[in-house]
PyMOL commands that place a pseudoatom at each C-alpha (Angstrom):
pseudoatom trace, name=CA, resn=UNK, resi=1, chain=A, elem=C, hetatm=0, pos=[11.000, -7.624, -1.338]
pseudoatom trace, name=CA, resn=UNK, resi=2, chain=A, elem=C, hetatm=0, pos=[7.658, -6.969, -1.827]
pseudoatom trace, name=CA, resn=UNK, resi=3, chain=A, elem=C, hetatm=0, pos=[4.943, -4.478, -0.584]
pseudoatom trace, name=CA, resn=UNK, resi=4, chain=A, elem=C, hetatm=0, pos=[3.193, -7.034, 1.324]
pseudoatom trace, name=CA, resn=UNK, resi=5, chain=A, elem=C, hetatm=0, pos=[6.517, -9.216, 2.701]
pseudoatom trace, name=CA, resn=UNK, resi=6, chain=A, elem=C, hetatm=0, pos=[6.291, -10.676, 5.913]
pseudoatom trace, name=CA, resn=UNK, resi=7, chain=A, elem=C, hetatm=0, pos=[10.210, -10.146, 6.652]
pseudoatom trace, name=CA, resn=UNK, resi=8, chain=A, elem=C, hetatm=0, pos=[11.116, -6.966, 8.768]
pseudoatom trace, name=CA, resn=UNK, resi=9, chain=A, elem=C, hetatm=0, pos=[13.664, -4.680, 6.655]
pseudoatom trace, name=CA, resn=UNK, resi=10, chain=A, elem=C, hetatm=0, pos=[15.616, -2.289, 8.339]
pseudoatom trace, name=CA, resn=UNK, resi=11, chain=A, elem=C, hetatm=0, pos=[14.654, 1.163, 9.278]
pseudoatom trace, name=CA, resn=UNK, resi=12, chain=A, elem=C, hetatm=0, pos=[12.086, 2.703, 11.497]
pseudoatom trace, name=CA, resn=UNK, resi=13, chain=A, elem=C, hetatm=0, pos=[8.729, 1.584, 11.356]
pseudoatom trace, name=CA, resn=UNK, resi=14, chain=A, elem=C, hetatm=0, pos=[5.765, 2.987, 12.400]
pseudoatom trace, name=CA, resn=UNK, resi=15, chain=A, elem=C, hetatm=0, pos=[2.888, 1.166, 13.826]
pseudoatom trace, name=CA, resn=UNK, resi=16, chain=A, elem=C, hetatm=0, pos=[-0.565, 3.173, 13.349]
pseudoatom trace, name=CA, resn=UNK, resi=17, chain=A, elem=C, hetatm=0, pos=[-3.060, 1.370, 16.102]
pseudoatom trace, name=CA, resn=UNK, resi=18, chain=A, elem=C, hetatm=0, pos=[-6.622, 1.298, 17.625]
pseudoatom trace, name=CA, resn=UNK, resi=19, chain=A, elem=C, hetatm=0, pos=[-6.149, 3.540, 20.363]
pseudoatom trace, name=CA, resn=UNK, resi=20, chain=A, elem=C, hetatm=0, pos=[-9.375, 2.784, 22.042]
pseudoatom trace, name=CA, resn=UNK, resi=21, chain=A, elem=C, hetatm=0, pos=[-8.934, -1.327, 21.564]
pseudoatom trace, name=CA, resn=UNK, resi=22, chain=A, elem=C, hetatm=0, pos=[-7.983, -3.850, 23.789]
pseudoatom trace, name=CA, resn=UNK, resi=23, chain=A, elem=C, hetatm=0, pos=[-6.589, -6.376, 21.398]
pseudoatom trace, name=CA, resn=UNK, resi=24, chain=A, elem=C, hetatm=0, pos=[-4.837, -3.204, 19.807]
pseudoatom trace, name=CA, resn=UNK, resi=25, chain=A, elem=C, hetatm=0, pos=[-3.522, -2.250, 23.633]
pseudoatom trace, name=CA, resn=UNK, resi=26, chain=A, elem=C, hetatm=0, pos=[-1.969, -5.560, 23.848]
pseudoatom trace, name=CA, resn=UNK, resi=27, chain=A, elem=C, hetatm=0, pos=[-0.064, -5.578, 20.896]
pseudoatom trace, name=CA, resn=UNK, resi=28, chain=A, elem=C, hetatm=0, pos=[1.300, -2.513, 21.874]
pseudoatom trace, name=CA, resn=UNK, resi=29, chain=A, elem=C, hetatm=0, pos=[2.111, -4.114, 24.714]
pseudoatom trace, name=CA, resn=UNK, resi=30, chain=A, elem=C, hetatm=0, pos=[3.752, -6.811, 23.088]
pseudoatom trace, name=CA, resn=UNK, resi=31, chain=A, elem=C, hetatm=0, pos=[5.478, -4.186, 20.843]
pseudoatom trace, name=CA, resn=UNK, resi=32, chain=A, elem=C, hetatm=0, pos=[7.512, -2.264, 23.493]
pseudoatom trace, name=CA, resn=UNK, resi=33, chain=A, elem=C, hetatm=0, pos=[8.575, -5.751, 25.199]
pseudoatom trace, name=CA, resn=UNK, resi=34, chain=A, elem=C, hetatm=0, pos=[9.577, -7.890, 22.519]
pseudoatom trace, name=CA, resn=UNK, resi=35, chain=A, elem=C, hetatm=0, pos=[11.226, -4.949, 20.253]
pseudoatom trace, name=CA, resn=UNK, resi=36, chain=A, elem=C, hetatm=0, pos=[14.514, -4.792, 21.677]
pseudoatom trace, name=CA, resn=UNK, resi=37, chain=A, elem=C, hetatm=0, pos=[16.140, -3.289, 18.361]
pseudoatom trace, name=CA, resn=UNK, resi=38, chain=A, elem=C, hetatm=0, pos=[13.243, -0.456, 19.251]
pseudoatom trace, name=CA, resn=UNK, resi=39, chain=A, elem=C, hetatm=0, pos=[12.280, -0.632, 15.610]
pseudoatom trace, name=CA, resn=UNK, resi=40, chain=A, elem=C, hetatm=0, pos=[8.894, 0.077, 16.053]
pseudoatom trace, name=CA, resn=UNK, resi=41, chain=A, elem=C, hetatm=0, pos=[7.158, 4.043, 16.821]
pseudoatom trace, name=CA, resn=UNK, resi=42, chain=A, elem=C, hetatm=0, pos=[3.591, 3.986, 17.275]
pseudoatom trace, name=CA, resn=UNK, resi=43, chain=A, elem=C, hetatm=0, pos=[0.878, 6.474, 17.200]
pseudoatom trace, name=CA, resn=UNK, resi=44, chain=A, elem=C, hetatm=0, pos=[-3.002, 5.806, 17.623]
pseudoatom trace, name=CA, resn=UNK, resi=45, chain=A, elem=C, hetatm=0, pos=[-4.844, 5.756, 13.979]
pseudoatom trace, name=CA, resn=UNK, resi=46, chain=A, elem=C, hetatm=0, pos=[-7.593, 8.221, 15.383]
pseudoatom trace, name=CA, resn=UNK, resi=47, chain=A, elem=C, hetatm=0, pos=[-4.554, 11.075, 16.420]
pseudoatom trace, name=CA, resn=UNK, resi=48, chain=A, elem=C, hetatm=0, pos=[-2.821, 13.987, 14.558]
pseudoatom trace, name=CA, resn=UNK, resi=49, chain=A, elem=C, hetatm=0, pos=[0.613, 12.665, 13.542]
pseudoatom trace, name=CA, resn=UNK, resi=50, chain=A, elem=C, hetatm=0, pos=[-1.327, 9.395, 11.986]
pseudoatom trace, name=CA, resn=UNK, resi=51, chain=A, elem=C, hetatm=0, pos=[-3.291, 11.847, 10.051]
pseudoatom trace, name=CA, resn=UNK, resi=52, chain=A, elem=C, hetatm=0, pos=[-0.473, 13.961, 9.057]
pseudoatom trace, name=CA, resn=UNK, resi=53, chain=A, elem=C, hetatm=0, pos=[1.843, 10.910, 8.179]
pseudoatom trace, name=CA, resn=UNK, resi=54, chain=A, elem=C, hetatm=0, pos=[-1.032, 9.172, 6.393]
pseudoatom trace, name=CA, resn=UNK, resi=55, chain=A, elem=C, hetatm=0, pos=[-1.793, 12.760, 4.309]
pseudoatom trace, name=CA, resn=UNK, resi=56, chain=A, elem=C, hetatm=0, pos=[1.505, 13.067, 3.603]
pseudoatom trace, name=CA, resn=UNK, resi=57, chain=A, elem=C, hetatm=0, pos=[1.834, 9.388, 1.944]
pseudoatom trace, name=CA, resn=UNK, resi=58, chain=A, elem=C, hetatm=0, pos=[-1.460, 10.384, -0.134]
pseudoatom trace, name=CA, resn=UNK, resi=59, chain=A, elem=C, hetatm=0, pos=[-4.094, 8.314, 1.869]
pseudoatom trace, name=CA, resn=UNK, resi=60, chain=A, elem=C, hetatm=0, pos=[-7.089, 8.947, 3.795]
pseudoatom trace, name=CA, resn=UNK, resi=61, chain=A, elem=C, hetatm=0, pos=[-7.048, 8.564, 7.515]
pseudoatom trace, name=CA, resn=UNK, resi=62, chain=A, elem=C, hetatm=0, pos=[-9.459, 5.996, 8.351]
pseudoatom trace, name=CA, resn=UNK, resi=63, chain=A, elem=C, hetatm=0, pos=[-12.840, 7.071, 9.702]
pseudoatom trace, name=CA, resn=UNK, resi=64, chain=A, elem=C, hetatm=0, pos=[-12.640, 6.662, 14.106]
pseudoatom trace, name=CA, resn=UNK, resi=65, chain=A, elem=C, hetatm=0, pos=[-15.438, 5.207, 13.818]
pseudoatom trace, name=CA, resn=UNK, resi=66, chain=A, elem=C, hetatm=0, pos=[-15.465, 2.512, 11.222]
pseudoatom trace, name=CA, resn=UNK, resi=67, chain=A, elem=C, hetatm=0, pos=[-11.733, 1.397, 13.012]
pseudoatom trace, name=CA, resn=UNK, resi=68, chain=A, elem=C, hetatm=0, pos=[-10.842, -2.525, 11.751]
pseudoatom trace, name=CA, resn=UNK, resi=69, chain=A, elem=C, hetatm=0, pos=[-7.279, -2.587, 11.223]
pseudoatom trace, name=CA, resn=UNK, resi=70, chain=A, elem=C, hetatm=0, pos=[-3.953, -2.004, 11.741]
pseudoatom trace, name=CA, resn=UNK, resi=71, chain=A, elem=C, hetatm=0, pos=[-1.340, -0.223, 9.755]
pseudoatom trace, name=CA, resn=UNK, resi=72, chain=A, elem=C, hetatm=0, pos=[2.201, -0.488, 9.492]
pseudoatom trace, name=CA, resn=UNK, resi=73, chain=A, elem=C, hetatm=0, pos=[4.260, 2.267, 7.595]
pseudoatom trace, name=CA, resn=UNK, resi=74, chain=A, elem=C, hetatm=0, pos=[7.342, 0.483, 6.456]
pseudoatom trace, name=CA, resn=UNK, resi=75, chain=A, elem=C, hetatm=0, pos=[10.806, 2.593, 7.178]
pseudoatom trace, name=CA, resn=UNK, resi=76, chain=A, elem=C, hetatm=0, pos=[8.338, 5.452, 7.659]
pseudoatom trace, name=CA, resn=UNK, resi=77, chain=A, elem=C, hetatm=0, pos=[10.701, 8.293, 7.917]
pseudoatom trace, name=CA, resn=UNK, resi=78, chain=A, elem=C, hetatm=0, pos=[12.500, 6.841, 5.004]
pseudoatom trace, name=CA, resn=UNK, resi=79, chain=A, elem=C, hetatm=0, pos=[12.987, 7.818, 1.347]
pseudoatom trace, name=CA, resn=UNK, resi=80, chain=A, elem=C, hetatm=0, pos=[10.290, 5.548, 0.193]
pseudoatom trace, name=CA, resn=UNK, resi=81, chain=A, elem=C, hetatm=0, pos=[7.965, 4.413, 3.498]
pseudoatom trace, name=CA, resn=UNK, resi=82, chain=A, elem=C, hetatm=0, pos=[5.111, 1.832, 2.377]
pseudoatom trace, name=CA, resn=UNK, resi=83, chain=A, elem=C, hetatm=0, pos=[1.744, 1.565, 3.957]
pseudoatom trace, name=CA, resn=UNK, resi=84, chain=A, elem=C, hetatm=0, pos=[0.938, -2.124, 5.327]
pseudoatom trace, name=CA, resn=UNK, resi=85, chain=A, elem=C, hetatm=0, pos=[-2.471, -3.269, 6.542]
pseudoatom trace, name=CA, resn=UNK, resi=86, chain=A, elem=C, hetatm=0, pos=[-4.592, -6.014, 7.595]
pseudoatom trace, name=CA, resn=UNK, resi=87, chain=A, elem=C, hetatm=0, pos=[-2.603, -9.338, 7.391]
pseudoatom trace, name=CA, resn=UNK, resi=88, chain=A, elem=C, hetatm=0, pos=[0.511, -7.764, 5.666]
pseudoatom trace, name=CA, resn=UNK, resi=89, chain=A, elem=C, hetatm=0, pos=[1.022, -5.220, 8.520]
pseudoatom trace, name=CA, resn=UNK, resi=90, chain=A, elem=C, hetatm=0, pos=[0.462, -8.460, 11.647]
pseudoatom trace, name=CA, resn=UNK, resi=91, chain=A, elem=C, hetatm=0, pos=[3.277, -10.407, 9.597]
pseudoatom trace, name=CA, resn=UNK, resi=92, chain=A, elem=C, hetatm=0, pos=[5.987, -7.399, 9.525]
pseudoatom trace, name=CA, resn=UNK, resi=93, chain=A, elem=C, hetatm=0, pos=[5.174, -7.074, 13.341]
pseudoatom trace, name=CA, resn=UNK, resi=94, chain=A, elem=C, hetatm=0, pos=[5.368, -10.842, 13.984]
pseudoatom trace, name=CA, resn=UNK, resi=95, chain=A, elem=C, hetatm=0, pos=[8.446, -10.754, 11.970]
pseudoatom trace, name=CA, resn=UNK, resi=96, chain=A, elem=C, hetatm=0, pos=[10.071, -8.158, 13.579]
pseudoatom trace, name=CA, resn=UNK, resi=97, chain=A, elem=C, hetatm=0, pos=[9.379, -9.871, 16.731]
pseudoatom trace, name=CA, resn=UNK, resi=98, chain=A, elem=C, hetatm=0, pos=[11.106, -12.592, 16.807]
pseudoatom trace, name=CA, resn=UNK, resi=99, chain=A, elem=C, hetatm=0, pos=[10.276, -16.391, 17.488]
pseudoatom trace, name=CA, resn=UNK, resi=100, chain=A, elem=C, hetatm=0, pos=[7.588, -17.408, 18.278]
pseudoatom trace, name=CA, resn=UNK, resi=101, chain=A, elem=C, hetatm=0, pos=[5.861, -14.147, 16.829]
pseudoatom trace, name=CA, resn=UNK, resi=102, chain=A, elem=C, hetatm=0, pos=[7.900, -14.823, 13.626]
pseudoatom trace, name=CA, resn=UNK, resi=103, chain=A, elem=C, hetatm=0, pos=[6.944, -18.064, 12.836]
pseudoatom trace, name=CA, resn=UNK, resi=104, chain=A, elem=C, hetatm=0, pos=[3.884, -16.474, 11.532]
pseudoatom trace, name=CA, resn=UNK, resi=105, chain=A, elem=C, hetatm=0, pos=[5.460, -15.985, 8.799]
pseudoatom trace, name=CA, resn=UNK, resi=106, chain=A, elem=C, hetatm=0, pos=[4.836, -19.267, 7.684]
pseudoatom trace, name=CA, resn=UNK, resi=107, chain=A, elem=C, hetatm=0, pos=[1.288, -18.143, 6.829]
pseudoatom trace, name=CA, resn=UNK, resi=108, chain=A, elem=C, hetatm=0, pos=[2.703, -15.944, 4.428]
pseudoatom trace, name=CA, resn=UNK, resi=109, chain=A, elem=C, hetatm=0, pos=[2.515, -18.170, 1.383]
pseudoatom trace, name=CA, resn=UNK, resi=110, chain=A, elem=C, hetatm=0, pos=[-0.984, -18.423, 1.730]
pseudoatom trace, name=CA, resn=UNK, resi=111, chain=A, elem=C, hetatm=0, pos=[-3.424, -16.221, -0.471]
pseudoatom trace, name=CA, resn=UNK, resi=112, chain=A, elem=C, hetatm=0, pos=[-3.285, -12.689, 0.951]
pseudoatom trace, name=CA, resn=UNK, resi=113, chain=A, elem=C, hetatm=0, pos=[-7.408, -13.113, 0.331]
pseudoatom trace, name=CA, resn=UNK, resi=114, chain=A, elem=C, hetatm=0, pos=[-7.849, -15.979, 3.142]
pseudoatom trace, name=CA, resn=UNK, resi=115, chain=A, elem=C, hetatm=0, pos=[-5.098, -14.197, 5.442]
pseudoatom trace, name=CA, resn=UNK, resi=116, chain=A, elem=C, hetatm=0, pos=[-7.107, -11.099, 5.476]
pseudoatom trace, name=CA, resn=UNK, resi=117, chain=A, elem=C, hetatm=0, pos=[-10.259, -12.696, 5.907]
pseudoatom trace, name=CA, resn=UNK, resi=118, chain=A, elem=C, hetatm=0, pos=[-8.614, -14.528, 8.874]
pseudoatom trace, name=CA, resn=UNK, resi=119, chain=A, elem=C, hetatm=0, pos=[-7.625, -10.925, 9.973]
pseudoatom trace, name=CA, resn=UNK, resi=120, chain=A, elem=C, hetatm=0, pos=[-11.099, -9.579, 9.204]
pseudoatom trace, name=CA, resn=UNK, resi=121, chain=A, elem=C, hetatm=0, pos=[-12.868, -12.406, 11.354]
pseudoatom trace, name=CA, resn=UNK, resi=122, chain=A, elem=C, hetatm=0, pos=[-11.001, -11.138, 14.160]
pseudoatom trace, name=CA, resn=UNK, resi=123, chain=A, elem=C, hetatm=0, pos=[-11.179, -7.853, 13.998]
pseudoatom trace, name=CA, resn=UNK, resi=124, chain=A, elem=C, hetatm=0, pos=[-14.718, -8.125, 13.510]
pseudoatom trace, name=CA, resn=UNK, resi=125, chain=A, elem=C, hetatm=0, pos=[-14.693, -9.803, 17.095]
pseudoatom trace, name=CA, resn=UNK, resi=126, chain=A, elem=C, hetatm=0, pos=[-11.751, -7.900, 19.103]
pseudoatom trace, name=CA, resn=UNK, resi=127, chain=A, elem=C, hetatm=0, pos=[-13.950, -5.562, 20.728]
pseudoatom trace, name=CA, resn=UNK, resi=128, chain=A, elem=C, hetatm=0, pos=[-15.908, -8.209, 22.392]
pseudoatom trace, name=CA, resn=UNK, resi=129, chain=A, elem=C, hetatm=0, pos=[-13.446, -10.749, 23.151]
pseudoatom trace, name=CA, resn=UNK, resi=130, chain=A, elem=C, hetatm=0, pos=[-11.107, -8.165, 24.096]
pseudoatom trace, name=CA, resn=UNK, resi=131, chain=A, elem=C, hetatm=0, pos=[-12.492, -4.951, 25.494]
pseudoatom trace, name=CA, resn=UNK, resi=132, chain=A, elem=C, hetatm=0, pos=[-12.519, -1.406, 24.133]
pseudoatom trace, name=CA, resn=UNK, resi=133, chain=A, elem=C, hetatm=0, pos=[-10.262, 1.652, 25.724]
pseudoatom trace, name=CA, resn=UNK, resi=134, chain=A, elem=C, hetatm=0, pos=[-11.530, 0.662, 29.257]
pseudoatom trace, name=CA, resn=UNK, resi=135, chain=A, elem=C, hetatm=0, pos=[-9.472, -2.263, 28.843]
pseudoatom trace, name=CA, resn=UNK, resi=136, chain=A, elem=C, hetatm=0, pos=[-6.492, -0.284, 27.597]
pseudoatom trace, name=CA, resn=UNK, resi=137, chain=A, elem=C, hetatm=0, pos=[-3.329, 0.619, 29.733]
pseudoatom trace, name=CA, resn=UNK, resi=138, chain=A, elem=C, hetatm=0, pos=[-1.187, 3.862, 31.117]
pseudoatom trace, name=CA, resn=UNK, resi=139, chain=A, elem=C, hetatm=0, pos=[2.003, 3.359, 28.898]
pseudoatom trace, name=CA, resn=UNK, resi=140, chain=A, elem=C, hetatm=0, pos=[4.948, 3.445, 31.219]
pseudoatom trace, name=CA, resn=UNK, resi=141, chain=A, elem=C, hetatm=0, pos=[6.704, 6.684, 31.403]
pseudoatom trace, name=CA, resn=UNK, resi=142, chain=A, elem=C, hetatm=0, pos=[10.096, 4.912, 29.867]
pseudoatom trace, name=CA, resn=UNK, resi=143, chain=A, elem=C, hetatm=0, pos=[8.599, 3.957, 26.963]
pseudoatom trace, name=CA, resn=UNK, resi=144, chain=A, elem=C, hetatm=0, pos=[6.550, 7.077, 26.251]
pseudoatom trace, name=CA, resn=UNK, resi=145, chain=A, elem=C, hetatm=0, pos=[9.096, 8.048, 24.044]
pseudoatom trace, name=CA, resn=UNK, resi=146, chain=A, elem=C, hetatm=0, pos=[8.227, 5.267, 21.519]
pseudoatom trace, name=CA, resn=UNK, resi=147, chain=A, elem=C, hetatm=0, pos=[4.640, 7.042, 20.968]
pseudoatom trace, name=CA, resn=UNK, resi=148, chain=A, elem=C, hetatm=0, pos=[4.409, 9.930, 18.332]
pseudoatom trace, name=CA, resn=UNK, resi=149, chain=A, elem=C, hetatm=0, pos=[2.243, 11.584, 20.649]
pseudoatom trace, name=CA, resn=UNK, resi=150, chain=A, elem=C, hetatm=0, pos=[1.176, 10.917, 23.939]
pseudoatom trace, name=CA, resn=UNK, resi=151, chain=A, elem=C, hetatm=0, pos=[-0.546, 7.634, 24.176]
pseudoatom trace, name=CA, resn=UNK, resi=152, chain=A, elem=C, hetatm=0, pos=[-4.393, 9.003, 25.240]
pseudoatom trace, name=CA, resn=UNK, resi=153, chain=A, elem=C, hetatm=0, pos=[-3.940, 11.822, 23.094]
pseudoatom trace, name=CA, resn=UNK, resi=154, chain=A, elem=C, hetatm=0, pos=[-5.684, 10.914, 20.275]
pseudoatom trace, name=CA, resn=UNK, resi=155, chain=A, elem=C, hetatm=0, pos=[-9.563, 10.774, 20.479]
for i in range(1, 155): cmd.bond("trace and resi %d" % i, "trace and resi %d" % (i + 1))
show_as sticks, trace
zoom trace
């Protein structure tokens, strides 16, 4: 399997998110409802344990405010976690999912150039057609437990 595969592996993921987006608050959203296997932590890109987890796989946490994507750290408390982002990390979530999420996997023989410059295009947009962190949601206290640290926290 490669770095960039669409299919899910086992193991715990870890899905590093816009915490102050609404498109990013929905797929969160989506996340905790559709993951039944509970494969899926999460933790807002602009908090601590995104930093530390991103320092400790050798990469820069992204600037808060130049935010336009999402990243997915494949089997993150693993032996050997990979970073995901742009189109590669949406596919692993899709996949993960479960139909009709996963059939977005179809898209993954397409050039990983025109898949992230569909995922640019809308993440160019999401603010606008979606709403920032007024838009965003209290996580419900059952499935705080999913979050690395508590969802707000970051900021």
């Amino acid at each position: 399997m490669t770095p960039g595969s669409a299919a899910a592996p086992g193991g715990e993921h870890l899905l590093l998110y816009d915490g102050a987006c609404g498109l990013c608050d929905r797929l969160v959203r989506l996340v905790l409802r559709r993951d039944g296997a509970r494969r899926f932590r999460l933790a807002p890109l602009q908090g601590a344990a995104a930093a530390a987890i991103l320092a400790r796989l050798g990469r820069p946490a992204p600037d808060p405010a130049a935010l336009a994507t999402l990243l997915v750290v494949r089997d993150f408390r693993g032996a050997a976690p990979v970073v995901l982002e742009r189109s590669a990390a949406a596919l692993l979530v899709a996949a993960a999912l479960g139909p009709p999420w996963s059939w977005a996997g179809l898209l993954s023989g397409l050039p990983r150039r025109w898949l992230d410059a569909g995922y640019d295009l809308v993440a160019h947009h999401r603010l606008r057609l979606f709403g920032g962190a007024e838009a965003c949601r209290p996580v419900p206290p059952e499935e705080r437990g999913r979050f690395l640290e508590p969802p707000g926290a970051a900021g």
